[in-house]
Backbone as JSON, one array per atom type, in Angstrom:
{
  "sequence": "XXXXXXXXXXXXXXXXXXXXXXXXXXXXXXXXXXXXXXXXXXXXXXXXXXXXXXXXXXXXXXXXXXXXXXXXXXXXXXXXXXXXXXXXXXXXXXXXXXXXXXXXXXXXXXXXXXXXXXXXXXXXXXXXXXXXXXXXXXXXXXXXXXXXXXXXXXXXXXXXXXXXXXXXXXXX",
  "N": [[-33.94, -35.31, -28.13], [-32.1, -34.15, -25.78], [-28.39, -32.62, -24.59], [-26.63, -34.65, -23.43], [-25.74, -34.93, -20.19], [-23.11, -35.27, -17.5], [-23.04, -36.95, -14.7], [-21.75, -35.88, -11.7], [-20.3, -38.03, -10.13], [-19.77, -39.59, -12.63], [-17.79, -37.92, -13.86], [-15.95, -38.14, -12.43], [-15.22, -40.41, -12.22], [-14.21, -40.81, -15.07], [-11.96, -39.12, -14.86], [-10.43, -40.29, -13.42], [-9.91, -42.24, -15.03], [-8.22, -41.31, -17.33], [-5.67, -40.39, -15.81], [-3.16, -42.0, -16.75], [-2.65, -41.25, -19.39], [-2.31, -38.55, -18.56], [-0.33, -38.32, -17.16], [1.54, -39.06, -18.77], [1.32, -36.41, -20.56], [2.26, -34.69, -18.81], [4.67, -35.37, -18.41], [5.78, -34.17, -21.09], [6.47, -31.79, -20.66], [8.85, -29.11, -18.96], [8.02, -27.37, -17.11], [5.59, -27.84, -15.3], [2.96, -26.04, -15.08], [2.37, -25.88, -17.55], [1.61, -27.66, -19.29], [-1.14, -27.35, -18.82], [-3.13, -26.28, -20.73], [-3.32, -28.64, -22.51], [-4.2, -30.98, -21.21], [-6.63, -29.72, -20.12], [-7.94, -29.81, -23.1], [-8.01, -32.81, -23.41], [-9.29, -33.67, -21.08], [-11.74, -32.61, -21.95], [-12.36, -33.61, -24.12], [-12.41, -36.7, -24.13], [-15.12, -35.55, -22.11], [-16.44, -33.89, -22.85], [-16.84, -31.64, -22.26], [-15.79, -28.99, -19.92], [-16.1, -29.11, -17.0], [-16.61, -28.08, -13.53], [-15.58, -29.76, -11.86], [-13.76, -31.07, -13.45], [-11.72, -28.88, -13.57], [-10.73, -28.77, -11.19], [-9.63, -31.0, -10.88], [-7.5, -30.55, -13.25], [-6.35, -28.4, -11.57], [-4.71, -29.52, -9.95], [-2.61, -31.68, -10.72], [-1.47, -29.77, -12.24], [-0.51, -27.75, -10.27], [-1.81, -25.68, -9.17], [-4.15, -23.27, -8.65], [-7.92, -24.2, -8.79], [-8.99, -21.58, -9.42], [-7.39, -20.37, -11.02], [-7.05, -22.08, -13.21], [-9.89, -21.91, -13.86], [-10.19, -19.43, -14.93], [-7.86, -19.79, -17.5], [-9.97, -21.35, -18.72], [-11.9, -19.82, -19.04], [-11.18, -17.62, -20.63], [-10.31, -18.99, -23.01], [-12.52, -19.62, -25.93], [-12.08, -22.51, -26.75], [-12.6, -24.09, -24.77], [-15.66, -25.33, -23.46], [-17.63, -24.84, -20.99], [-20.23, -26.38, -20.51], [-22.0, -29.02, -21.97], [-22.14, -29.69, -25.37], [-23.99, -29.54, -28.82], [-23.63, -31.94, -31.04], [-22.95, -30.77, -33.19], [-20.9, -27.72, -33.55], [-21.68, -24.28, -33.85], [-19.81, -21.84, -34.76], [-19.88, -18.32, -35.33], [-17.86, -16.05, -36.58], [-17.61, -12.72, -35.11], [-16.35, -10.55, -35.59], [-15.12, -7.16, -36.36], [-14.65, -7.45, -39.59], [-16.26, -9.33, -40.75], [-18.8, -9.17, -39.37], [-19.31, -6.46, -40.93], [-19.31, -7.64, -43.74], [-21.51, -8.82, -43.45], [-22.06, -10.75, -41.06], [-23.82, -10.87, -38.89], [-26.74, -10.74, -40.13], [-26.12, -13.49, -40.71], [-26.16, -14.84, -38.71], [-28.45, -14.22, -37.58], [-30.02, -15.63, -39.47], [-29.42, -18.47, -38.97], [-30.17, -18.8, -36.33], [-33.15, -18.4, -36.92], [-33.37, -20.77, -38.55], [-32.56, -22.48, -36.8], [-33.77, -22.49, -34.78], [-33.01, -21.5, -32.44], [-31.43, -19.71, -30.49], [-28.2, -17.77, -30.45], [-25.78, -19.25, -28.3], [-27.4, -21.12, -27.15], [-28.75, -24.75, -27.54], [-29.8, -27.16, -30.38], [-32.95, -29.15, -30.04], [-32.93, -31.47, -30.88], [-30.01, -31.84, -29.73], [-28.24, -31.52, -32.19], [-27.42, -29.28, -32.39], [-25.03, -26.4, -31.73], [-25.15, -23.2, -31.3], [-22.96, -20.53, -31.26], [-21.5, -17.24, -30.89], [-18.42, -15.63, -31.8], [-15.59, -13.76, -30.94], [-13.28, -13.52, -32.54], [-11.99, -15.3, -35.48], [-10.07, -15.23, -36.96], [-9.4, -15.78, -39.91], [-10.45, -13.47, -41.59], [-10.19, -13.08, -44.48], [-12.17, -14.74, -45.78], [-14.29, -13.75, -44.85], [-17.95, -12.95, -44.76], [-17.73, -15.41, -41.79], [-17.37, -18.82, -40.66], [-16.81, -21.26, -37.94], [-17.65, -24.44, -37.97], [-17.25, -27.0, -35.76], [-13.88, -28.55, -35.8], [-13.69, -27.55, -38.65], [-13.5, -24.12, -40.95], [-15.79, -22.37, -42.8], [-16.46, -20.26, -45.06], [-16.48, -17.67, -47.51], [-19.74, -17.12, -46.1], [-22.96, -17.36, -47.33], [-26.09, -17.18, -47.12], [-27.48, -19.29, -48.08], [-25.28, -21.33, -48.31], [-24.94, -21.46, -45.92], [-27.4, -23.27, -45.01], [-27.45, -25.15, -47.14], [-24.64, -26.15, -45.56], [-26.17, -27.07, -42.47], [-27.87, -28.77, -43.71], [-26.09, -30.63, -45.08], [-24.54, -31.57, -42.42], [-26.61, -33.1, -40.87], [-27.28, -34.89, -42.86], [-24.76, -35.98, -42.5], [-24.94, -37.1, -40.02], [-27.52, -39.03, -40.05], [-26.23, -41.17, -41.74], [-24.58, -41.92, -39.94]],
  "CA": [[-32.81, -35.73, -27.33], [-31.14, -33.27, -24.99], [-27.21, -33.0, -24.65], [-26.48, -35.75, -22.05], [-25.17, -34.43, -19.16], [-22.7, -36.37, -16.72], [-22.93, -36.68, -13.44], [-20.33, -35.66, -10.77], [-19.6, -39.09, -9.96], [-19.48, -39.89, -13.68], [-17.4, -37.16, -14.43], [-14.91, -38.25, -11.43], [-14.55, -41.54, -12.94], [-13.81, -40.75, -16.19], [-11.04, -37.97, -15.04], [-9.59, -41.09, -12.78], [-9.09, -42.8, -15.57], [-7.29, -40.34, -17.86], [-4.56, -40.43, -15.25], [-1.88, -42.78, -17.12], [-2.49, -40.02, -20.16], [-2.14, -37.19, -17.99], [1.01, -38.3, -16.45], [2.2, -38.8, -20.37], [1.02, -35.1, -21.38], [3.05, -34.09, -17.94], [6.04, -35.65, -18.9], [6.55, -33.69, -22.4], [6.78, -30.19, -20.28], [9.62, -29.43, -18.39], [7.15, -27.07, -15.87], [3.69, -28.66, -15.01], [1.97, -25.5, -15.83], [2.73, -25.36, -19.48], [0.7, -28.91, -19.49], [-2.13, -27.0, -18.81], [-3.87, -26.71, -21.69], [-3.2, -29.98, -23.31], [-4.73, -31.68, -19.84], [-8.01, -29.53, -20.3], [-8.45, -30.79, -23.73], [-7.93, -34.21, -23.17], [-10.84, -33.93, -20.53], [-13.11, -32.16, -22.73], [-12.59, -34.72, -25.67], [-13.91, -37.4, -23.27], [-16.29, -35.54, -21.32], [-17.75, -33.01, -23.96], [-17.25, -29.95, -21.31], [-15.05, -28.36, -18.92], [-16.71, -28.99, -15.65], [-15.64, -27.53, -12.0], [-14.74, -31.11, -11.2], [-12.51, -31.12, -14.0], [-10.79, -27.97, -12.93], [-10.17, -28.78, -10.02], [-8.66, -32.36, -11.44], [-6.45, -30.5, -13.5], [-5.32, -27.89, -11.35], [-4.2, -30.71, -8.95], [-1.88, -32.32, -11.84], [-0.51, -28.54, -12.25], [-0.07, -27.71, -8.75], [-2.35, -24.47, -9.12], [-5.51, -23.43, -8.12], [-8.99, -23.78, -9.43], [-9.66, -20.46, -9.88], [-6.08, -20.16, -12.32], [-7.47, -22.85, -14.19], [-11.32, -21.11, -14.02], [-9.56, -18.06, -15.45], [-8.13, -19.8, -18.37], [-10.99, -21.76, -19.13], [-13.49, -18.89, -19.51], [-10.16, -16.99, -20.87], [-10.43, -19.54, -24.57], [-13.56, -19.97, -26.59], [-12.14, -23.38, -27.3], [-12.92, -24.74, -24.18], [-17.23, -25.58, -23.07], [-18.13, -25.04, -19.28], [-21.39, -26.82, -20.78], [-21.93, -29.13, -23.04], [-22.28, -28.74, -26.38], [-24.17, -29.79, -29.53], [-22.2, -32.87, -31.82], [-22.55, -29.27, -34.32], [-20.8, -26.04, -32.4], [-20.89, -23.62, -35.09], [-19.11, -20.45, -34.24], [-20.25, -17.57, -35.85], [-17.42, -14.59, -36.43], [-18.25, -11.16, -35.08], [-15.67, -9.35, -35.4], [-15.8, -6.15, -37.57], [-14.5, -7.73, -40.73], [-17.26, -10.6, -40.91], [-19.83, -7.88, -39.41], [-19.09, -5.84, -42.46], [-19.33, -8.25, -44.46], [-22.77, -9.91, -42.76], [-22.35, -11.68, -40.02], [-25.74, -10.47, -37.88], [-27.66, -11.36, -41.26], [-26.09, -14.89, -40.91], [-26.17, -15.65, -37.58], [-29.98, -14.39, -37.43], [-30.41, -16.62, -40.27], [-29.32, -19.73, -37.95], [-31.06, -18.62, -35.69], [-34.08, -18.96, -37.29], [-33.1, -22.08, -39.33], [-32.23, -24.09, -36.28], [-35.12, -22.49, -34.1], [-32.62, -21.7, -31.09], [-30.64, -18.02, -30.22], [-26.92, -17.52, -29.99], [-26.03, -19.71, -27.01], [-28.41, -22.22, -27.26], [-28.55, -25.61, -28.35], [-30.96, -27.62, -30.82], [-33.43, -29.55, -28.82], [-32.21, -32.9, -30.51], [-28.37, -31.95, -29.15], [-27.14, -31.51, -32.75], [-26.12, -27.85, -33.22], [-25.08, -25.29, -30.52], [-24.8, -21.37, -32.22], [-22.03, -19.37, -30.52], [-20.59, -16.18, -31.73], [-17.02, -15.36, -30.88], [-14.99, -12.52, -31.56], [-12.69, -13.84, -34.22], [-11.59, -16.58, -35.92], [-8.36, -15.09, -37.99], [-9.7, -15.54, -41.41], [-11.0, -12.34, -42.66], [-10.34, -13.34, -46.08], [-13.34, -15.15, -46.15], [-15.42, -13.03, -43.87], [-18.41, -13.8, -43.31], [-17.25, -16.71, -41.69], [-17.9, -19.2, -39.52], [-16.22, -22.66, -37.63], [-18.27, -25.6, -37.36], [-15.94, -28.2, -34.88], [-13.07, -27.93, -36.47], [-13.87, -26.82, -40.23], [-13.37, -22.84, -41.2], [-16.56, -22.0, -43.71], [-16.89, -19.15, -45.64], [-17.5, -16.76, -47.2], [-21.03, -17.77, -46.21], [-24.34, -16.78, -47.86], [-27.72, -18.1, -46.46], [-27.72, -21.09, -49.18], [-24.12, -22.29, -48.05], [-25.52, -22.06, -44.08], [-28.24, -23.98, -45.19], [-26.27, -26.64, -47.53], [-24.08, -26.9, -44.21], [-26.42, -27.87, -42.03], [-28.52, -30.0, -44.39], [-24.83, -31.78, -44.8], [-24.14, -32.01, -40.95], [-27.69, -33.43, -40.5], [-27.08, -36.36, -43.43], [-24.24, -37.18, -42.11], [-25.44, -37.5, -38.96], [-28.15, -39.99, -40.2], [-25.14, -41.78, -42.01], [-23.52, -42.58, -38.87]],
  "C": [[-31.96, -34.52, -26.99], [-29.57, -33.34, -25.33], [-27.34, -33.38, -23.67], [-25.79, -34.31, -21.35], [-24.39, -35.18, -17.83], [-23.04, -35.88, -15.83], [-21.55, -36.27, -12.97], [-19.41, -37.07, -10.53], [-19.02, -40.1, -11.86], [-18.18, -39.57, -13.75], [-15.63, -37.95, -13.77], [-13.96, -39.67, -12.33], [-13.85, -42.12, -14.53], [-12.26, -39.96, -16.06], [-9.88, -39.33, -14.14], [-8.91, -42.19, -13.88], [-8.74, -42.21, -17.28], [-5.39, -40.54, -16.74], [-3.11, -40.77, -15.6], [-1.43, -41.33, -18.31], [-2.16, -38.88, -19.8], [-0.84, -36.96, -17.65], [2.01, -38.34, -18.12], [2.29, -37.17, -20.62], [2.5, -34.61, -20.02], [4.5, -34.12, -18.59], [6.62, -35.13, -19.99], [6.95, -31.97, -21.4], [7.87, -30.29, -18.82], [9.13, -28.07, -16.51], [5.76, -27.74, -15.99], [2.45, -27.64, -15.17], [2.0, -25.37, -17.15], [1.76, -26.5, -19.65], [-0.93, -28.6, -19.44], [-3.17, -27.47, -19.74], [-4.31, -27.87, -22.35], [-4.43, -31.08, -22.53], [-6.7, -30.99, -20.05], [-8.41, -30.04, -21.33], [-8.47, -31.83, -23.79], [-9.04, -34.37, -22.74], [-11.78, -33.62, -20.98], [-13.48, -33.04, -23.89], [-13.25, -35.79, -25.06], [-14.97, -37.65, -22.41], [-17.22, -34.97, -21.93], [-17.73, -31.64, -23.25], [-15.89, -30.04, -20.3], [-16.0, -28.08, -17.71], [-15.92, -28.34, -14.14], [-14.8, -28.99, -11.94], [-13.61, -31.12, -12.37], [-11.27, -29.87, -14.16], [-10.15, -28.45, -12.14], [-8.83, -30.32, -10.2], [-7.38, -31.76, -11.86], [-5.69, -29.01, -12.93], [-4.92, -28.49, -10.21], [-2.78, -30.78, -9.91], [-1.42, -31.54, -12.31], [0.19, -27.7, -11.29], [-0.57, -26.01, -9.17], [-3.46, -24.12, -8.68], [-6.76, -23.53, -9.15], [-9.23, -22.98, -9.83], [-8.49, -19.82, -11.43], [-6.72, -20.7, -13.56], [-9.02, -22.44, -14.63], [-10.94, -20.24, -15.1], [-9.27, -18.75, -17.04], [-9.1, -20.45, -19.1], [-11.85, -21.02, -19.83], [-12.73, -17.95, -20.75], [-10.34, -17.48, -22.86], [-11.95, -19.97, -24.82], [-13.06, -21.78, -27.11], [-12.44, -24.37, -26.36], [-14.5, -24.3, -23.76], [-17.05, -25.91, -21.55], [-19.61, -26.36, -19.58], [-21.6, -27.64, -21.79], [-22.62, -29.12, -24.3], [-23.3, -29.64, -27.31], [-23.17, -31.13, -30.46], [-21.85, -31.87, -33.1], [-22.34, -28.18, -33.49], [-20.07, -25.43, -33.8], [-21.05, -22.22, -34.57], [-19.07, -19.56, -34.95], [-19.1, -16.22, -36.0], [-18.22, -13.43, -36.25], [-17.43, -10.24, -34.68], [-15.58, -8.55, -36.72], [-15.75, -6.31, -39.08], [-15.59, -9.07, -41.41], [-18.48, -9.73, -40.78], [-20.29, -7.02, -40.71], [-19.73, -6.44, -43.92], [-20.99, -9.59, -44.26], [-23.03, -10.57, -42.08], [-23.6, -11.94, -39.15], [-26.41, -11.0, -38.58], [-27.86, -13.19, -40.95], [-26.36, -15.99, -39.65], [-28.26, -15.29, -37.24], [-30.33, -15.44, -38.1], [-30.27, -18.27, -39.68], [-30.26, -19.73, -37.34], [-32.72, -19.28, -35.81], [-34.24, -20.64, -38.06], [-33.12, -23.47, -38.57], [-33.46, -23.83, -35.13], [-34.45, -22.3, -32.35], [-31.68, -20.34, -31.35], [-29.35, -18.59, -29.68], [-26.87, -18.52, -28.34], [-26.51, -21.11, -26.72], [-27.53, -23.69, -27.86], [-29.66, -26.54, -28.68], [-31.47, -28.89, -29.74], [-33.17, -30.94, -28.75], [-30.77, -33.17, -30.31], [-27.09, -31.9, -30.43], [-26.08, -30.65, -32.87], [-26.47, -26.96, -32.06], [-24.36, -24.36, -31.24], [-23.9, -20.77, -31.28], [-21.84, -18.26, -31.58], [-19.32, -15.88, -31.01], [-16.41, -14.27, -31.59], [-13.88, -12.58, -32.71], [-12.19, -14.75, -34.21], [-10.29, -16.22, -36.92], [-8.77, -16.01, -38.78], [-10.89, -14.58, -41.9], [-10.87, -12.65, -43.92], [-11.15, -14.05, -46.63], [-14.39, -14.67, -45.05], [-16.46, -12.86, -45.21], [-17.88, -14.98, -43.31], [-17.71, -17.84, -40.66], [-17.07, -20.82, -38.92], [-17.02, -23.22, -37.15], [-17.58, -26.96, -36.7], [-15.21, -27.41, -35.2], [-13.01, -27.22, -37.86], [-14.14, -25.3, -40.31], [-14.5, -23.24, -42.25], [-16.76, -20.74, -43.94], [-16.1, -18.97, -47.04], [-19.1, -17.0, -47.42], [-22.04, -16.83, -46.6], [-25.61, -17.73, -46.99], [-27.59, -19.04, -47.37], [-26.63, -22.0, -48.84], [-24.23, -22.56, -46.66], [-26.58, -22.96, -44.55], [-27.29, -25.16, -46.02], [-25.42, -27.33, -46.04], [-24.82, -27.42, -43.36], [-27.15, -28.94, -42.2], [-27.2, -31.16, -44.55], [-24.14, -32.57, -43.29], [-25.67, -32.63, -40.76], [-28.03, -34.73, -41.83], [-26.11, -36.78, -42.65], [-24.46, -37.72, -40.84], [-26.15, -38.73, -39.02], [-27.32, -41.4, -41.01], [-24.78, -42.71, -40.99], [-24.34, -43.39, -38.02]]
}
């Protein structure tokens, strides 16, 4: 099983009805670009990605352009042009995780899940990124799976993790 993928007309109809929420998120900022952000995650929580069409949605509802909203899009690792895995585990690589093994660990995915940096497994659970930091060196190596910080990881605690993200999966 692939990661689904919406359509355009999907996508449209899902961002049409966000609208009542959108006009909520608007209303806490006293400019309409500061809403920015808030407005992209919203759409990514119930689309799974940051699509053009949902650019363009929300730089309507900011009164800016697509390409503003392009910019910060590509600008945060926390937003997906693409979507993702129901596991996006984010690999630190910045020099204090490096140091400390990061290449080791992220090869070790690599091989473990059978898919390169980038990628995502072929039944849509786990998509490997690396990003340049995650601000916690104090457990470098490190790594964020969703939301959860892990480390300092060894090959037996990447492996425990995704043997645990792959019960609970069958859990649910």
């Amino acid at each position: 099983m692939a990661v689904a993928t919406k359509s355009s007309t999907e996508i449209r109809s899902i961002l049409a009805g966000l609208q009542a929420e959108a006009q909520a998120i608007l209303g806490k900022y006293d400019q309409k670009r500061a809403a920015l952000l808030p407005l992209l995650h919203l759409a990514q929580e119930r689309i799974g990605h940051v699509s053009l069409e949902v650019e363009e949605w929300a730089a309507g509802l900011v009164e800016t352009t697509p390409a503003h909203v392009h910019e910060v899009v590509t600008f945060y690792t926390l937003y997906h042009q693409h979507p993702i895995g129901k596991h996006h585990i984010q690999v630190c690589s910045n020099m204090s995780c490096v140091l400390r093994g990061a290449d080791e660990i992220i090869r070790h995915l690599e091989d473990r899940l059978e898919i390169k940096v980038g990628q995502t497994t072929k039944d849509g659970m786990f998509t490997l990124s690396s990003v340049e930091c995650l601000c916690a060196c104090e457990i470098a190596p490190m790594l964020q799976v969703n939301d959860r910080y892990v480390g300092p990881l060894t090959k037996e605690s990447v492996d425990r993790l995704i043997d645990e993200c792959r019960s609970n999966q069958q859990r649910a």
